[in-house]
N, C-alpha and C positions, 0 to 999 in steps of 0.2 A: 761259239768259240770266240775268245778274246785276241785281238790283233794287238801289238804296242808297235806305236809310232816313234820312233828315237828321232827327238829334235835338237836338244843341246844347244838352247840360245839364251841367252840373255834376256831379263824382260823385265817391266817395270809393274811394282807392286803396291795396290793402299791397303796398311796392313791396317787389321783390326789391333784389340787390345787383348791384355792377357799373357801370362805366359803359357811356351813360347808366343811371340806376338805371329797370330795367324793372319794366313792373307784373306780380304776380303772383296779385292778385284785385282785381274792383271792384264796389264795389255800386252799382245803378241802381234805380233805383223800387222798392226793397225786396228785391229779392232778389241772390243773390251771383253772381259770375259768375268761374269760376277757369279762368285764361289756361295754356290747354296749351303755347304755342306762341306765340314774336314773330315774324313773316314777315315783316314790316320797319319800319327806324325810319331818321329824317332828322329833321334840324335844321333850322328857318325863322328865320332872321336878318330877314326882310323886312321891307317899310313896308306892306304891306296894298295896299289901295287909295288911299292918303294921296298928293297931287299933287307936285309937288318940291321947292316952297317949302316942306312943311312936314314934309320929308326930316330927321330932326335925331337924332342919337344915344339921345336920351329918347322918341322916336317909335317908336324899332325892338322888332320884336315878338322875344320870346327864347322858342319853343314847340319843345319834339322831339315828333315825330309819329310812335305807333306804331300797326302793325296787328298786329290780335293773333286770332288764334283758342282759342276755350275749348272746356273738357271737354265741350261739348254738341255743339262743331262749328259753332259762329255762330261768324262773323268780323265785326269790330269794330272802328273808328281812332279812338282816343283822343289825347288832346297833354297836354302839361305845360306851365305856361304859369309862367314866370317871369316876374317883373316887380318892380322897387322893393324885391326881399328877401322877397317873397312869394312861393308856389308854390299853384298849383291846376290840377287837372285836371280836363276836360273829354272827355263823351265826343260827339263829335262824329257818328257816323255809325254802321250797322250792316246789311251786307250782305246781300241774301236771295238764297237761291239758289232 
């Protein structure tokens, strides 16, 4: 059975090349973590939880979401999170087997 870990932190990324441009290390609370492996990625255009009135072009979220497996063999869903000309990634989650 699969556990998920909900972290929701900010984290810094060297992205490889390509599109989208995938990550190819990231560090978390200090130490590094180099991504063997992307097993998958998608694009969230969505509104969140936001109701419909307030549904609006500048509301929408612009995140790709990947999951990744690293050299140690932890699996991990990190996104990109575009917004207003800005870029930041978050790493959102981290799988226990």
């Amino acid at each position: 059975m699969t556990a998920r870990e909900f972290i929701s932190e900010r984290i810094e990324v060297e992205e490889g090349e390509g599109t989208p441009l995938k990550p190819k290390s990231f560090r978390w609370r200090g130490a590094e973590y180099r991504v063997k492996d992307v097993i998958e990625f998608r694009h969230d255009y969505g509104f969140g939880g936001l109701p419909a009135h307030a549904r609006t072009w500048r509301t929408r979220r612009h995140r790709t979401w990947f999951t990744v497996v690293t050299e140690e063999s932890e699996i991990f869903t990190l996104y990109l999170e575009r917004s207003g000309g800005r870029r930041a990634w978050h790493l959102y989650s981290r799988d226990k087997i």
